[in-house]
FIKOLZA-1660 file (N, C-alpha, C; in steps of 0.1 Angstrom, whole numbers, plus 5000, padded with zeros to 4 digits):
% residues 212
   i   px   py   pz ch aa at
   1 1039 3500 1655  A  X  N
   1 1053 3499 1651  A  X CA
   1 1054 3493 1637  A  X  C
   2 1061 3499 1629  A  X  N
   2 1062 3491 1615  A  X CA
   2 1076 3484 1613  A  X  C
   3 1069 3471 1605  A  X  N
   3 1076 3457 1603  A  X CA
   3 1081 3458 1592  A  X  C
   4 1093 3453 1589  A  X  N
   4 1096 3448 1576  A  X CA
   4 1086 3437 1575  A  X  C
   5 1084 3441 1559  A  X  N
   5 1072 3430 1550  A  X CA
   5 1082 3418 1545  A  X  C
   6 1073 3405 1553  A  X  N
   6 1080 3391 1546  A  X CA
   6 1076 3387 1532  A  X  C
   7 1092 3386 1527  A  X  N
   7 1089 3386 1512  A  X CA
   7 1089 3369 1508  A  X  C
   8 1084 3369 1499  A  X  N
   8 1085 3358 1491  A  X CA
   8 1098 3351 1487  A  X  C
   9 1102 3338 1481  A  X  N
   9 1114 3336 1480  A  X CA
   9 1115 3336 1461  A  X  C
  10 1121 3348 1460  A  X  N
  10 1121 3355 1445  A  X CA
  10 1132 3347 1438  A  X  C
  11 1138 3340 1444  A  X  N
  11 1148 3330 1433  A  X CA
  11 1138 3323 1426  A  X  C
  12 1129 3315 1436  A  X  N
  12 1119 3304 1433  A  X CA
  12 1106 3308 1424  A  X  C
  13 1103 3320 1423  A  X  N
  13 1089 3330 1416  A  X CA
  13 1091 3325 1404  A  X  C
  14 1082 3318 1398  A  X  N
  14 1079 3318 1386  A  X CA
  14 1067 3327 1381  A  X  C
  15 1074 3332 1376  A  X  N
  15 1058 3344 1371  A  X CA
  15 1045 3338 1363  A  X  C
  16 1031 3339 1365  A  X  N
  16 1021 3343 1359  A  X CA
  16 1015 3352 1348  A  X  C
  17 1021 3363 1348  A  X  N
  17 1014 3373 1343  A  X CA
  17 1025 3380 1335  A  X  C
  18 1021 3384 1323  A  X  N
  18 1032 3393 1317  A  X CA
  18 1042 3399 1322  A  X  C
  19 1034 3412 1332  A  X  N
  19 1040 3422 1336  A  X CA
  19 1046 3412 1347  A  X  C
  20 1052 3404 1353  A  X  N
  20 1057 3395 1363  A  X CA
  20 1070 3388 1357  A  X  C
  21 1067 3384 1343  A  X  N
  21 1080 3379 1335  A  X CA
  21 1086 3393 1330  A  X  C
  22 1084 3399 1323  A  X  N
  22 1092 3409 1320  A  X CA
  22 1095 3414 1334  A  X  C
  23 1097 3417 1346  A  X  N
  23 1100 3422 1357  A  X CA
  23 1108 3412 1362  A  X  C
  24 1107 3403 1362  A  X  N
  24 1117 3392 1366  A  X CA
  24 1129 3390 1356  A  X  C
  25 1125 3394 1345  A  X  N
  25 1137 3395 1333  A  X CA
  25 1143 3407 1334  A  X  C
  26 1136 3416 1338  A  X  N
  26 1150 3430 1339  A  X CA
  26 1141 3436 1331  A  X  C
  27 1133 3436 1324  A  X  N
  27 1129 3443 1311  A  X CA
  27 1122 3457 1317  A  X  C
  28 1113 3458 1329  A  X  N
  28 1112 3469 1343  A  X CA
  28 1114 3464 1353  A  X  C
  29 1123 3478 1359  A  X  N
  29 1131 3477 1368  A  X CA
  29 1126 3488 1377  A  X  C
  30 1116 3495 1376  A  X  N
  30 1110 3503 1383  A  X CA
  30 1092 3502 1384  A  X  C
  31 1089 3506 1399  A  X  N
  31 1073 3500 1398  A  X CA
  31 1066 3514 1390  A  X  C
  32 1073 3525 1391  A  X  N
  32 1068 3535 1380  A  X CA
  32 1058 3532 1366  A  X  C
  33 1071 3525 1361  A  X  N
  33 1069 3516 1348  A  X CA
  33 1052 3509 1348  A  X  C
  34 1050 3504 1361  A  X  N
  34 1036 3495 1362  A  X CA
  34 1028 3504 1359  A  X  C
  35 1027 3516 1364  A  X  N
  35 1017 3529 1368  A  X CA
  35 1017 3533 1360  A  X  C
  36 1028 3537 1348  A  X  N
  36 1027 3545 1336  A  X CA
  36 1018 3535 1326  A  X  C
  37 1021 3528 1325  A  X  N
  37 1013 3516 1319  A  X CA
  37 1002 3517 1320  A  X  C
  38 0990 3516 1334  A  X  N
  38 0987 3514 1338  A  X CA
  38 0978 3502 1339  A  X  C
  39 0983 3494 1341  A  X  N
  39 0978 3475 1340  A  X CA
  39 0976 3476 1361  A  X  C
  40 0969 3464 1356  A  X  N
  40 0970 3461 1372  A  X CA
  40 0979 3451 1379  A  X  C
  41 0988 3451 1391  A  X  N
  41 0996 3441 1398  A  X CA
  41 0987 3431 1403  A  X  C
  42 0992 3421 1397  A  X  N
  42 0983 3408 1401  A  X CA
  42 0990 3397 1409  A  X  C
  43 1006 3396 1406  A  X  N
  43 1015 3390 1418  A  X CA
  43 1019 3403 1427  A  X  C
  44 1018 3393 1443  A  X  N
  44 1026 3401 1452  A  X CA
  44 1045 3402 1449  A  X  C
  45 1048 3392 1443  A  X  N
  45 1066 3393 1437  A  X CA
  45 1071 3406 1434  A  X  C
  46 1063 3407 1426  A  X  N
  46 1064 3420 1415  A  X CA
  46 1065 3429 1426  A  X  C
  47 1056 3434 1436  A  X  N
  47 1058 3446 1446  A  X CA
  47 1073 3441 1453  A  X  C
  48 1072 3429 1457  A  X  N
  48 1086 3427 1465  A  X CA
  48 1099 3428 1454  A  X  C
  49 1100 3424 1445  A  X  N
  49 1107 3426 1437  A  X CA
  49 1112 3444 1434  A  X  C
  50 1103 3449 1434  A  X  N
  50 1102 3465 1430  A  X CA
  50 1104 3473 1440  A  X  C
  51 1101 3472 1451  A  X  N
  51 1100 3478 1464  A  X CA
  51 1107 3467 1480  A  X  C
  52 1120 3465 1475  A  X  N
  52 1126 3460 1487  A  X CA
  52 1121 3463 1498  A  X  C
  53 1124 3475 1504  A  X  N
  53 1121 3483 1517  A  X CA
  53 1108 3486 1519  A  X  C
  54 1096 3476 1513  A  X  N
  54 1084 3475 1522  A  X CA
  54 1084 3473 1535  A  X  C
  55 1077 3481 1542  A  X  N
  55 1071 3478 1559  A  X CA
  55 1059 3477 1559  A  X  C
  56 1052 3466 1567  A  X  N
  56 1039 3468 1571  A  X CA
  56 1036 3470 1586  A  X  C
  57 1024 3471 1587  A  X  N
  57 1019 3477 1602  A  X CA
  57 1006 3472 1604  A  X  C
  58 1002 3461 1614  A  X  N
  58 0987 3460 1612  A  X CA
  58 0978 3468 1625  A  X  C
  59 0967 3473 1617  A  X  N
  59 0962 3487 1625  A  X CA
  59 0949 3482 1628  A  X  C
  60 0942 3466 1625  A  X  N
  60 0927 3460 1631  A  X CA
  60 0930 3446 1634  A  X  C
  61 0928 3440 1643  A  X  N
  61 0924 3422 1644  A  X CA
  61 0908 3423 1657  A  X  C
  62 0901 3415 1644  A  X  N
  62 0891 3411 1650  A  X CA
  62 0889 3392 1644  A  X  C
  63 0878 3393 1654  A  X  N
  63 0873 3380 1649  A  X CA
  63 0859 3378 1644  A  X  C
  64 0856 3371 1632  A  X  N
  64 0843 3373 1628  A  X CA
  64 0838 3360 1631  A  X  C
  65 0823 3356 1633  A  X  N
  65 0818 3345 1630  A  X CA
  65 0807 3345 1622  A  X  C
  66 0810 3330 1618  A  X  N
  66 0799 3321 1608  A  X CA
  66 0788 3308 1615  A  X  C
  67 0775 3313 1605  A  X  N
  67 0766 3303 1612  A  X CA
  67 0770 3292 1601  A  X  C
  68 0773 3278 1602  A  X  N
  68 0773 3267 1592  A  X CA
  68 0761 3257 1602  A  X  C
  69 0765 3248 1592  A  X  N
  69 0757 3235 1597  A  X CA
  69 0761 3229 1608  A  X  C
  70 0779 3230 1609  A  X  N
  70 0782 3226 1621  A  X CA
  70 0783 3233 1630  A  X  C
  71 0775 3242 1633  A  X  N
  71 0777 3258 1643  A  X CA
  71 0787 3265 1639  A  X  C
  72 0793 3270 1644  A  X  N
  72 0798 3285 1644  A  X CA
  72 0810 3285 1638  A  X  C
  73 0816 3293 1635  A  X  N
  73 0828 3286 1626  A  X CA
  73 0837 3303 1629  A  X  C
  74 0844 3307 1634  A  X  N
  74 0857 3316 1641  A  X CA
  74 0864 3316 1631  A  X  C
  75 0870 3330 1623  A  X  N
  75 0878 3335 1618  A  X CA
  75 0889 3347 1622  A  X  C
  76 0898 3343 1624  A  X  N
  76 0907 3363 1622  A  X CA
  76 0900 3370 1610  A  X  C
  77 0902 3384 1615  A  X  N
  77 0903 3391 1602  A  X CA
  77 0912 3405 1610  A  X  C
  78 0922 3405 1599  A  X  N
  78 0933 3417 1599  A  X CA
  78 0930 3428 1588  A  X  C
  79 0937 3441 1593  A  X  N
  79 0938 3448 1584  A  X CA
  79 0953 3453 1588  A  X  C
  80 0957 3454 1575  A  X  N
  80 0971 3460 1575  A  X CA
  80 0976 3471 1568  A  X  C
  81 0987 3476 1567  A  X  N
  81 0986 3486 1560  A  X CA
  81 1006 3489 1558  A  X  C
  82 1003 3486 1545  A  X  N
  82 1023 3484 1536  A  X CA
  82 1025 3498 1527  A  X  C
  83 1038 3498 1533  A  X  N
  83 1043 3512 1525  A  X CA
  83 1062 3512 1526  A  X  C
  84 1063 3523 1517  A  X  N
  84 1080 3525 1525  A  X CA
  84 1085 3533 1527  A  X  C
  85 1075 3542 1537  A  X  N
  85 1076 3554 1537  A  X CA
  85 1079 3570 1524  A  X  C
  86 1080 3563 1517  A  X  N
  86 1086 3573 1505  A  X CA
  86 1078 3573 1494  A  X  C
  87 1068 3575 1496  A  X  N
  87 1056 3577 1480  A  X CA
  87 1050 3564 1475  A  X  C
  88 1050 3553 1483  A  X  N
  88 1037 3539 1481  A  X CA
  88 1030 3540 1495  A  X  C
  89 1022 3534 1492  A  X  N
  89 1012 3531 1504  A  X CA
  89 1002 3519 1497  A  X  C
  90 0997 3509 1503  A  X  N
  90 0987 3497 1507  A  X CA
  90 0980 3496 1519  A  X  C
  91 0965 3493 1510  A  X  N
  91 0958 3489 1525  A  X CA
  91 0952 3472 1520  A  X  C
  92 0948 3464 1531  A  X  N
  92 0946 3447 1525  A  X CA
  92 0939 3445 1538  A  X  C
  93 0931 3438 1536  A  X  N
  93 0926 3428 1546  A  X CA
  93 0925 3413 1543  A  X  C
  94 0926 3406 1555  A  X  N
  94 0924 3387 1554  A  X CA
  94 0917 3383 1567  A  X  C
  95 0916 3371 1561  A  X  N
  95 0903 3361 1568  A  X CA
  95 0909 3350 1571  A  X  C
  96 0915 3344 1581  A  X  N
  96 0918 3327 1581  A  X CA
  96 0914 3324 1594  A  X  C
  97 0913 3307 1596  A  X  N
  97 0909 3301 1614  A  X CA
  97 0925 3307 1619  A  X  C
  98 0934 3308 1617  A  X  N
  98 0947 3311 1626  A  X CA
  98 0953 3327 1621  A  X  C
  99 0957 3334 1632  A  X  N
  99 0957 3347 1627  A  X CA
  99 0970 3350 1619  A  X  C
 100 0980 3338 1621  A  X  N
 100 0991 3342 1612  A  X CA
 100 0994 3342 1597  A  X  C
 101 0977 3332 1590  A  X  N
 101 0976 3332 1577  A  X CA
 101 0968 3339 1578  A  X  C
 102 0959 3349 1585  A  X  N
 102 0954 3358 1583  A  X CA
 102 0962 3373 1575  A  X  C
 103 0973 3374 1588  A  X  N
 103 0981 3386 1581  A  X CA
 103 0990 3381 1571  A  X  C
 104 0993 3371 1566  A  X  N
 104 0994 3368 1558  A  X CA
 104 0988 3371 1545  A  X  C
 105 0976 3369 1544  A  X  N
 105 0965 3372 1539  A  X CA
 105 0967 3385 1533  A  X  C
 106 0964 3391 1546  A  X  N
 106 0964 3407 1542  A  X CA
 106 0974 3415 1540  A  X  C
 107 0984 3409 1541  A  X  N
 107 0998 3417 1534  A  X CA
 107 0998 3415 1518  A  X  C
 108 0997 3405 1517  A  X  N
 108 0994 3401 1500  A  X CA
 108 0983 3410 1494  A  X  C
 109 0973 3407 1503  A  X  N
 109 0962 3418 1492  A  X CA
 109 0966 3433 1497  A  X  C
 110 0975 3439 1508  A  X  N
 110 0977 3455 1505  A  X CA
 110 0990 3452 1495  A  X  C
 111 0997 3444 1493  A  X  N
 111 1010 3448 1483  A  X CA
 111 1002 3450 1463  A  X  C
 112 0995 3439 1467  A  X  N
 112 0981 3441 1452  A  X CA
 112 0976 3454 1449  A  X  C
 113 0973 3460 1464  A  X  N
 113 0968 3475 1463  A  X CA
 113 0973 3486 1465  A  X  C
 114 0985 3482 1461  A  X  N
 114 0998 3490 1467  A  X CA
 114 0999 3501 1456  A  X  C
 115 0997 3520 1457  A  X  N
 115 0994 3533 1449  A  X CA
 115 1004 3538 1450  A  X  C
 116 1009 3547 1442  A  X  N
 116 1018 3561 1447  A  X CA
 116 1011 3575 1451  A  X  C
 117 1017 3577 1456  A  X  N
 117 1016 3589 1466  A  X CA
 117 1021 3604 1458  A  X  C
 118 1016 3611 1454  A  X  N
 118 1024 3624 1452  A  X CA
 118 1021 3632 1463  A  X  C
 119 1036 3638 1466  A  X  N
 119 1037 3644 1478  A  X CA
 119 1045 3659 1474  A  X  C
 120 1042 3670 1483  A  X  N
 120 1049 3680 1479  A  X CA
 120 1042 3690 1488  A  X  C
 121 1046 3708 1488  A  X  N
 121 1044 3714 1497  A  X CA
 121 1031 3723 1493  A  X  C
 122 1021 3720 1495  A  X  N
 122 1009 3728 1487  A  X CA
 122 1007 3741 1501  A  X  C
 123 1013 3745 1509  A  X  N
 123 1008 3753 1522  A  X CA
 123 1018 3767 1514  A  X  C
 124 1006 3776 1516  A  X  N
 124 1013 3787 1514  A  X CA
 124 1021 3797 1526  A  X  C
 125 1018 3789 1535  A  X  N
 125 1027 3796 1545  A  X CA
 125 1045 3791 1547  A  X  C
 126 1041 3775 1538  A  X  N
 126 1054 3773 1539  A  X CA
 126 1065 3772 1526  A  X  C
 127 1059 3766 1513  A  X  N
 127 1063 3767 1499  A  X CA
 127 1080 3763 1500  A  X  C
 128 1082 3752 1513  A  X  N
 128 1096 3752 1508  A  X CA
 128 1101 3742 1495  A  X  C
 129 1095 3735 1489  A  X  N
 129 1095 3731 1475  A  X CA
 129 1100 3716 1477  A  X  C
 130 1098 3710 1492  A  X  N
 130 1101 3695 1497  A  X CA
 130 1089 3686 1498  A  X  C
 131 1091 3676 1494  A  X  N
 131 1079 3666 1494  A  X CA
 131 1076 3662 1508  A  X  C
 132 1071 3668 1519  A  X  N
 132 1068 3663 1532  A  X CA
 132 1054 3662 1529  A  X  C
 133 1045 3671 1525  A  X  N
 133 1032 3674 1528  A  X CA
 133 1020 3666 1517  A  X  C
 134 1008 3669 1516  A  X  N
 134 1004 3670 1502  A  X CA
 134 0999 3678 1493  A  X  C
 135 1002 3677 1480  A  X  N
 135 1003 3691 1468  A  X CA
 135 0993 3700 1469  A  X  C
 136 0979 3696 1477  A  X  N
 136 0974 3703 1474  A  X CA
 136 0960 3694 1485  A  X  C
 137 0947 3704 1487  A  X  N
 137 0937 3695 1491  A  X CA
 137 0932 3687 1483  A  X  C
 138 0927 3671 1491  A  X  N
 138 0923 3666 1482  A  X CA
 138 0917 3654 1496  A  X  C
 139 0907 3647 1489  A  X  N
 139 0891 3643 1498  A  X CA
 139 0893 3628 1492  A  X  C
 140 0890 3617 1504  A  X  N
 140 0886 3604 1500  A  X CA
 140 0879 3597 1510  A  X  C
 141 0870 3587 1505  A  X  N
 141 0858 3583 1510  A  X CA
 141 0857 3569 1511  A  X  C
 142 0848 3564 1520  A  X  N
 142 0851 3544 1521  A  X CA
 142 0838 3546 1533  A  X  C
 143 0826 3537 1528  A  X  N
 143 0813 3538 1539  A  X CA
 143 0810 3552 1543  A  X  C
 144 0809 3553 1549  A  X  N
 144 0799 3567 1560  A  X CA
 144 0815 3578 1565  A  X  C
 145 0825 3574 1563  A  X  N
 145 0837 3577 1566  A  X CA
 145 0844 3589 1551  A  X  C
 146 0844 3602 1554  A  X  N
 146 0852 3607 1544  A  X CA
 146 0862 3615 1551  A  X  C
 147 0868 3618 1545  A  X  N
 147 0883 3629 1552  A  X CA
 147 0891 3635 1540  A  X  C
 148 0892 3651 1542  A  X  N
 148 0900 3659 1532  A  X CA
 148 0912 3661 1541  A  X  C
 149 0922 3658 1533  A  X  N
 149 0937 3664 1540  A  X CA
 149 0941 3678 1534  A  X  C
 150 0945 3685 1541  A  X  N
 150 0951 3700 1537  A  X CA
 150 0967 3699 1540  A  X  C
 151 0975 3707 1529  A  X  N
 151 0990 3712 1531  A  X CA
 151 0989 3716 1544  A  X  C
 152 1002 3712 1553  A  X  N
 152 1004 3716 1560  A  X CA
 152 1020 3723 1558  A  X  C
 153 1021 3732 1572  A  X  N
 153 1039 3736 1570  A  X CA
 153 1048 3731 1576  A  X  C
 154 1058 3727 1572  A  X  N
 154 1069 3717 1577  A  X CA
 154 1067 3723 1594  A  X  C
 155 1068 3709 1599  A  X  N
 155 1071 3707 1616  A  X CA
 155 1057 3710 1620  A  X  C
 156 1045 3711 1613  A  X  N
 156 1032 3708 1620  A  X CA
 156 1026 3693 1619  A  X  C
 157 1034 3685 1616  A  X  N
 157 1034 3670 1621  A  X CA
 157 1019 3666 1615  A  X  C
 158 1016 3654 1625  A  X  N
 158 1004 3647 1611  A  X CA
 158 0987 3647 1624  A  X  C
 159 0980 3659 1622  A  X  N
 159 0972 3665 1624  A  X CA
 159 0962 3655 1622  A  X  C
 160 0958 3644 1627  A  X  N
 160 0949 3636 1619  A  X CA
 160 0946 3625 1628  A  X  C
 161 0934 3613 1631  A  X  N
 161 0931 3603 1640  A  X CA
 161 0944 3592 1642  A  X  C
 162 0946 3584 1648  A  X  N
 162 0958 3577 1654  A  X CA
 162 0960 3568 1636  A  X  C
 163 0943 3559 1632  A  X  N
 163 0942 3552 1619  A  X CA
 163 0948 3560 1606  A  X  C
 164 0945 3568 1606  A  X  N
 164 0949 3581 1590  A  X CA
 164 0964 3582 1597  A  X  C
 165 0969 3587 1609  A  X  N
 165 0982 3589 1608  A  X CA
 165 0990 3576 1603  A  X  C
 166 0986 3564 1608  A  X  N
 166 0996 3551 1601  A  X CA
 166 0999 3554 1587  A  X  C
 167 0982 3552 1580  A  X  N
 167 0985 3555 1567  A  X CA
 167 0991 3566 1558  A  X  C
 168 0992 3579 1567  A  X  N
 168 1002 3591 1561  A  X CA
 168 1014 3592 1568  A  X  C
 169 1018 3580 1573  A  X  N
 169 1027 3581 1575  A  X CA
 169 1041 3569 1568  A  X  C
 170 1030 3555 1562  A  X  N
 170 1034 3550 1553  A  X CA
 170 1036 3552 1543  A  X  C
 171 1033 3561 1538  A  X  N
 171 1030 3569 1524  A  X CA
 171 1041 3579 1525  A  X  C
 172 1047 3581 1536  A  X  N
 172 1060 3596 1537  A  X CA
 172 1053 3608 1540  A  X  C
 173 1044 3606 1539  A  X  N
 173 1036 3626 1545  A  X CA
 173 1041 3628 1557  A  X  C
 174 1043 3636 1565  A  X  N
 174 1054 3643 1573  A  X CA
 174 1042 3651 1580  A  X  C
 175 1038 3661 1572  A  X  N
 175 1033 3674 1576  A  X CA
 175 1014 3673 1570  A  X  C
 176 1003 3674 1581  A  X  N
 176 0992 3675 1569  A  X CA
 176 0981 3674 1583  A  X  C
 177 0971 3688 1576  A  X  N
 177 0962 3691 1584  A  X CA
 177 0947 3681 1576  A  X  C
 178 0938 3674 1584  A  X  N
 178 0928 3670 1585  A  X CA
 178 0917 3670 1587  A  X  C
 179 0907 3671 1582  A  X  N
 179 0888 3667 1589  A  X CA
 179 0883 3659 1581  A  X  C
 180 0874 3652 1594  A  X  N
 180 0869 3637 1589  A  X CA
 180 0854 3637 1594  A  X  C
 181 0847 3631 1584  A  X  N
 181 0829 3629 1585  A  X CA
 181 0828 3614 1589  A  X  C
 182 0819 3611 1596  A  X  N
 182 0815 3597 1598  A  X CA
 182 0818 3590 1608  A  X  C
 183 0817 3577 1606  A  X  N
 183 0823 3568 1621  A  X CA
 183 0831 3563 1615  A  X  C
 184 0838 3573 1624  A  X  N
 184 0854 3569 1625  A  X CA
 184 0856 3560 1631  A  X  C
 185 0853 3554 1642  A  X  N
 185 0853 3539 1642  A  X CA
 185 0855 3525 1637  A  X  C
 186 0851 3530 1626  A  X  N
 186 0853 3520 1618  A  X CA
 186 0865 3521 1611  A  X  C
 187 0875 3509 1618  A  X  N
 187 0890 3516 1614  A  X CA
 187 0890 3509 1598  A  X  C
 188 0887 3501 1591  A  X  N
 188 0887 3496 1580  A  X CA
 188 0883 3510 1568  A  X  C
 189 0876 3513 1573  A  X  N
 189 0869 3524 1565  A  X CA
 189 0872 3538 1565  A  X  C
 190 0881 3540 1577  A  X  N
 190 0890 3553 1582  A  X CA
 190 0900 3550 1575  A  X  C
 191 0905 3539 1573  A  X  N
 191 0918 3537 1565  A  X CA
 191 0917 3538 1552  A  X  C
 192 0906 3534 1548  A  X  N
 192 0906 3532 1535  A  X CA
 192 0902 3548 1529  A  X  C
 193 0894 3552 1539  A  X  N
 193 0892 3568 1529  A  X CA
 193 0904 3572 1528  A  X  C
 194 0915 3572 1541  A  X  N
 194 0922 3580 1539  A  X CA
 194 0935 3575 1527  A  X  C
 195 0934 3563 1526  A  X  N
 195 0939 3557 1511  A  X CA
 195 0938 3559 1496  A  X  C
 196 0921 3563 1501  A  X  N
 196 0914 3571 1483  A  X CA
 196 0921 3585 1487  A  X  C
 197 0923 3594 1494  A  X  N
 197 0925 3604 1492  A  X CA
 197 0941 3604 1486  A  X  C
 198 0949 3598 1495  A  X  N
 198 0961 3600 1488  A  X CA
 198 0964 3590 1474  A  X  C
 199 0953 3582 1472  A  X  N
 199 0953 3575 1457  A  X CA
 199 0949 3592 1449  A  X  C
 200 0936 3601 1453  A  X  N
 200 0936 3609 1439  A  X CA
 200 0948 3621 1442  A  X  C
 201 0956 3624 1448  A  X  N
 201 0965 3629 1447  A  X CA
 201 0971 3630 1434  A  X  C
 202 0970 3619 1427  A  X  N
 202 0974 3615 1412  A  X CA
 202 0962 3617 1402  A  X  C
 203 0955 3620 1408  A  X  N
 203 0939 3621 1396  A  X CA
 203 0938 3632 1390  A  X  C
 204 0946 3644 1398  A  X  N
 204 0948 3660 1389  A  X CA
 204 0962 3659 1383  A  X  C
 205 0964 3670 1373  A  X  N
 205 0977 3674 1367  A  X CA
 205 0977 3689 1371  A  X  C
 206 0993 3685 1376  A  X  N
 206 0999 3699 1384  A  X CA
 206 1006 3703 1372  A  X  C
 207 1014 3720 1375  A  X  N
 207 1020 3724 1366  A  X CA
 207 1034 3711 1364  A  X  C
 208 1043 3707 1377  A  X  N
 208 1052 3695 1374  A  X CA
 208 1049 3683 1358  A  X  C
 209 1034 3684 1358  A  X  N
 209 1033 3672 1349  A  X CA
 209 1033 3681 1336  A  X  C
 210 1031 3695 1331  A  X  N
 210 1031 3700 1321  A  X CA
 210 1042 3695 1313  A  X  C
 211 1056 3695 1314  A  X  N
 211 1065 3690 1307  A  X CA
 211 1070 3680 1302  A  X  C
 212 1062 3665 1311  A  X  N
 212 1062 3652 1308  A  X CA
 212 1053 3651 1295  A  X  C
% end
């Protein structure tokens, strides 16, 4: 089930980083702007700021241990996964002794790694010219874990493991056929291939971008 993402308290933000004061001044007013640029987001503000209508969803909690001096030492570790449904997607993980600064943790670092999505109807059976699907095939990888998503045609729903559906479903993909190599088990690494793939979504130029 997806959550609205707890935002920071943006009266109080004082920025760090260039791109964080100019965005707090008005100067961008769209997270486009970041990407055209292409700098990296280094406050989580800036995402909350840009993207009100974040939701997250967390899709792992385990617990790791440490050998120290004073024995064993117990951590959470979450993985989560932030989007708003409409062309961003984030994946993040965290580590704390209490699981609530854990996800904590990890909301912060998926809003840091928070991509756009190009979406659109690459299925030639369907070509209705609506962003449900993805533009085209396209392959991403994380460990022993890889997965190519294919166009699918509107109302063939999201053809893909329970972990890849969260994430194409944060992202706004609607429609999209799947195959996946590796252990899939490893939901950190199912999520994250399927993350790289809809990150290179943006790594080719379609005819759309000829005109820009």
């Amino acid at each position: 089930m997806s959550m609205s993402t707890p935002k920071a308290n943006l009266e109080e933000w004082v920025p760090r980083t260039r791109i964080g004061k100019m965005v707090k001044e008005g100067k961008i007013t769209s997270i486009d702007e970041i990407f055209a640029m292409n700098v990296p987001i280094l406050e989580p503000e800036i995402v909350d700021y840009l993207l009100p209508d974040l939701k997250h969803e967390i899709i792992d909690v385990g617990i790791v241990q440490k050998q120290t001096d004073a024995g064993e030492l117990s951590r959470f570790r979450v993985v989560v996964i932030v989007g708003n449904e409409n062309g961003y997607v984030g994946i993040g993980k965290g580590k704390a002794k209490q699981l609530r600064f854990a996800i904590e943790k990890a909301i912060i670092n998926a809003k840091l790694n928070i991509a756009p999505v190009r979406r659109g109807c690459g299925s030639w059976e369907c070509m209705c010219g609506t962003p449900h699907s993805v533009p085209f095939t396209v392959s991403g990888k994380s460990g022993s874990v890889r997965i190519t998503l294919y166009p699918a045609p509107k109302g063939t729903g999201l053809v893909a493991g329970d972990v890849a559906k969260v994430v194409l479903r944060m992202a706004g993909i609607k429609d999209v056929w799947s195959k996946t190599l590796g252990e899939t088990r490893t939901t950190y690494n199912f999520a994250r291939a399927t993350y790289n793939a809809l990150v290179n979504t943006y790594r080719f130029v379609t005819p759309v971008d000829w005109a820009r």
